[in-house]
N, C-alpha and C positions, 0 to 999 in steps of 0.2 A: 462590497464584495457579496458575491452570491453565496447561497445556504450549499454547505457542500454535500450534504446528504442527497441533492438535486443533482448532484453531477451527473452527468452521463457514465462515468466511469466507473464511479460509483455504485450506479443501477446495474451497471455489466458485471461487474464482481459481486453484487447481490444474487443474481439471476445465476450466473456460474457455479458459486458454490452451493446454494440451494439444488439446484439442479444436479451436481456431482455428488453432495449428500443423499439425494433420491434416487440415484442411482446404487449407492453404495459401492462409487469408488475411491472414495477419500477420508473417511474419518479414521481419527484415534493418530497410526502409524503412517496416516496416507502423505504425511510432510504439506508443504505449502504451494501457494499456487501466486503468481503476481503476471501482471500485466501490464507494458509501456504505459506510460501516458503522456499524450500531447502539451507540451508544455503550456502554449499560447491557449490551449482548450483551460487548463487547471488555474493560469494566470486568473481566472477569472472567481475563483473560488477560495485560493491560497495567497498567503501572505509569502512566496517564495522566495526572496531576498533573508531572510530574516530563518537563520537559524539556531533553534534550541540544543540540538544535541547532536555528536557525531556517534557514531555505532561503526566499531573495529568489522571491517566486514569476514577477516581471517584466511583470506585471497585474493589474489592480484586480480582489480576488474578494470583495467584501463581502458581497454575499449568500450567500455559503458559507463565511462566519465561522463560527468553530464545529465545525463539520461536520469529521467524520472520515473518512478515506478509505484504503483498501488500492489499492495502484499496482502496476503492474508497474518496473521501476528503469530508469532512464536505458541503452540501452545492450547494454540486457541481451536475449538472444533466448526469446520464449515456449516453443522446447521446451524449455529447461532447467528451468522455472520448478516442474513436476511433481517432478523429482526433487531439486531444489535450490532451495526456496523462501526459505530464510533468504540466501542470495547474492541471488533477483531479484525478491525483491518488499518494501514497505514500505508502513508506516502515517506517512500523516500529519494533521495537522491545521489546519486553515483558520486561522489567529491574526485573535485581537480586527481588528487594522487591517486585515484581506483585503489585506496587501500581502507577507506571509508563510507560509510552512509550517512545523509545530514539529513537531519528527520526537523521539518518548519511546524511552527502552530497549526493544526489542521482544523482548529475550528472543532475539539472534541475528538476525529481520529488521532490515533494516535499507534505505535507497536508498543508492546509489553514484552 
């Protein structure tokens, strides 16, 4: 399995939130930001089969069952996210019932 700090997707939400930190449209109250990602692309970095935890998501997300997504974490401030991306960001994934999130080994990412 590949190093997932090399993902591509990875890179792009490093670059985003640095970037909207620079700007000064997202810290502190600014909430979170998350991006699709390709499954067959992530296959190649995550152990996706294999899940550690479910996360209530607290609304119906049925149509985005399935779907996989890189977040920024609860909590967490976008300029960090550049130089410490396994503390602020995480991959999750929409569960069969769209009433959950299944969060896999991400190799160090991780939500909090």
């Amino acid at each position: 399995m590949k190093d997932i700090l090399t993902a591509p997707f990875v890179e792009e939400m490093r670059k985003t939130t640095a970037n909207m930190y620079r700007l000064g449209w997202d810290e502190r109250n600014g909430g979170n930001i998350s991006c699709l990602v390709d499954e067959a692309a992530a296959a190649e970095y995550l152990d996706l089969p294999h899940i550690i935890r479910r996360i209530p998501l607290g609304f119906h997300a049925a149509p985005l069952a399935g779907k996989l997504f890189i977040v920024t974490g609860t909590g967490k401030y976008f300029k960090n996210v550049d130089a410490d991306p396994e503390t602020n960001l995480g991959i999750v994934r929409i569960a069969a019932d769209g009433e959950t999130a299944e969060n896999s080994p991400l190799n160090f990412l991780h939500i909090s």
